[in-house]
N, C-alpha and C positions, 0 to 999 in steps of 0.2 A: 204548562205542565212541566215544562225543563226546570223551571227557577222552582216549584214545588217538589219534583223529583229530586234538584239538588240542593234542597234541605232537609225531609226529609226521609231522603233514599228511594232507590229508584224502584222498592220492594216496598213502600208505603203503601199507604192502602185508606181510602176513603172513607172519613169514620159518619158523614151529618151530611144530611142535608136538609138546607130550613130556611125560614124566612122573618128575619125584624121587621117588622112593620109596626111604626109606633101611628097610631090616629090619634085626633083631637080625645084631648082630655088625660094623652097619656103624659107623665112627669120623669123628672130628670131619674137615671137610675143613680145608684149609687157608684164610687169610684170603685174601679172591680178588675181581673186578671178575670180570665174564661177557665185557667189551671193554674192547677197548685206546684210545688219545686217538686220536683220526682225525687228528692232526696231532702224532706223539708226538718231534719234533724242536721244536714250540715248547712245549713244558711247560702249556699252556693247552687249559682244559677249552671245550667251546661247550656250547650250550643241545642239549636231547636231542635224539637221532638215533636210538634202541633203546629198547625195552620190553620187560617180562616181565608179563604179566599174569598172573598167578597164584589156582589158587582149589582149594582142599583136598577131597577125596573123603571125609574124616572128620575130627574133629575133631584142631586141631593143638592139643599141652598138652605139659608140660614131661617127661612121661612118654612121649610119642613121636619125639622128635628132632625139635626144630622148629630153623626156620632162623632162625640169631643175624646183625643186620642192623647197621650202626654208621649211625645216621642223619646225614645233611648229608654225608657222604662223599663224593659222588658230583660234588660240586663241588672236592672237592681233586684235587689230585696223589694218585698212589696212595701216595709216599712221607711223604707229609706225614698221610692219611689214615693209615696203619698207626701211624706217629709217633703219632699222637693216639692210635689206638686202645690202642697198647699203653703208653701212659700213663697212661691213663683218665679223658684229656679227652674223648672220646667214647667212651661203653660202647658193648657189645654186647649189642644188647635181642634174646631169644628172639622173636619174630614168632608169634603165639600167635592160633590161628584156628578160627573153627565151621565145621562142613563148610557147602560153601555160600556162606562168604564169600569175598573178592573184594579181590587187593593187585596198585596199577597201580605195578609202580614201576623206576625208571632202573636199566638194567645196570652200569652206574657202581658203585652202592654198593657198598661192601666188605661182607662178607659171609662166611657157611660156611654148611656141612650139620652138625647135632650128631647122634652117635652117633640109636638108637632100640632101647634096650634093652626093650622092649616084644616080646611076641610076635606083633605084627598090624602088619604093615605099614602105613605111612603114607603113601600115593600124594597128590604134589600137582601138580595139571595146572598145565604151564607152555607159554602159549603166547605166542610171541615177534611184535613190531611193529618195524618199523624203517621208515626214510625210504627212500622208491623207489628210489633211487640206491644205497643200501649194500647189498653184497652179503657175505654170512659164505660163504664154501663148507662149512663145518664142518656150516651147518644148514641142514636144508632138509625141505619137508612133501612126500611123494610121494604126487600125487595119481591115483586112477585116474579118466579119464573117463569112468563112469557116475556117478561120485562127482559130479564138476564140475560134470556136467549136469547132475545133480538138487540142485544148491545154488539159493540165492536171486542174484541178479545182483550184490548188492554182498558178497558172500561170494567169489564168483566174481575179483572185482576186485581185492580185499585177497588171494587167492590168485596171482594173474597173473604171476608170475616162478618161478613152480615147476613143477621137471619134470612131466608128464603124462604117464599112462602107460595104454595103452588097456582093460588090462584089473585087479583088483585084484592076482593075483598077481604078473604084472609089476611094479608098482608095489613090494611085500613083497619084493622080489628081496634088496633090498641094503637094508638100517636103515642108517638117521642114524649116524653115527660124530663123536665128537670128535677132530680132529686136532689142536687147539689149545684145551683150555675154559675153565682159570682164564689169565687176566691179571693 
């Protein structure tokens, strides 16, 4: 929480929480950014505003569809990023992880899901950080308040921009939807 605090801000606030899970039969996505430039008429990137903190329920290995990342991307243009990528001035590194471990990194990057031709799904909890101010309507955690009330105060906090909902089925009414996911 300190390396998520000190990007960004220690008044962020916790926008997702979800789960990739790609099973058998699922395909390569396409190359993608999770967000768009916050200011996508100057062509110019800022320092981060989004996180995905990410941390795997089994082990990630080349046999379960692990997620292929193109490092440093995250500071280009998305067309100058793909540019690279598909010239193979910046590969596409698999992201290869033991259950348990633990990836803070900028929704910027380019990125995909690889197939998982494997018969065991491979669940990877992603929960998302952004700056107080940005709001995604795409994403959002529905929380019930006995849930809230029984969090710690600074759990509480880093939740404080999401619906609340009094009871837990209320809250399950409607799931997360993407109306917009790759960029």
């Amino acid at each position: 929480m300190a390396v998520v605090s000190e990007l960004v801000g220690a008044d962020g606030v916790m926008c997702q929480l979800a789960s990739d899970t790609p099973v058998r039969g699922s395909a390569y996505q396409d190359l993608h950014r999770d967000t768009q430039l916050l200011f996508p008429e100057t062509g110019a990137e800022s320092p981060p505003y989004q996180l995905a903190v990410n941390f795997p329920l089994v082990d990630v290995t080349p046999d379960n569809g692990p997620m292929e990342m193109a490092p440093g991307t995250h500071m280009l243009s998305k067309a100058d990023g793909l540019a690279k990528v598909e010239s193979g001035a910046i590969p596409l590194e698999p992201v290869l992880m033991s259950r348990g471990d633990v990836m803070i990194r900028d929704v910027r990057h380019i990125h995909r899901g690889t197939p998982n031709p494997s018969a065991t799904p491979r669940p990877m909890v992603v929960i998302g950080y952004s700056r107080r101010w940005l709001f995604r309507p795409e994403v959002e955690i529905r929380v019930p308040r006995p849930v809230l009330n029984a969090l710690p105060e600074r759990t509480r906090r880093w939740l404080r921009f999401n619906p609340v909902f009094e009871t837990e089925a209320e809250a399950a009414q409607q799931a997360e939807s993407y109306r917009v996911f790759a960029y």
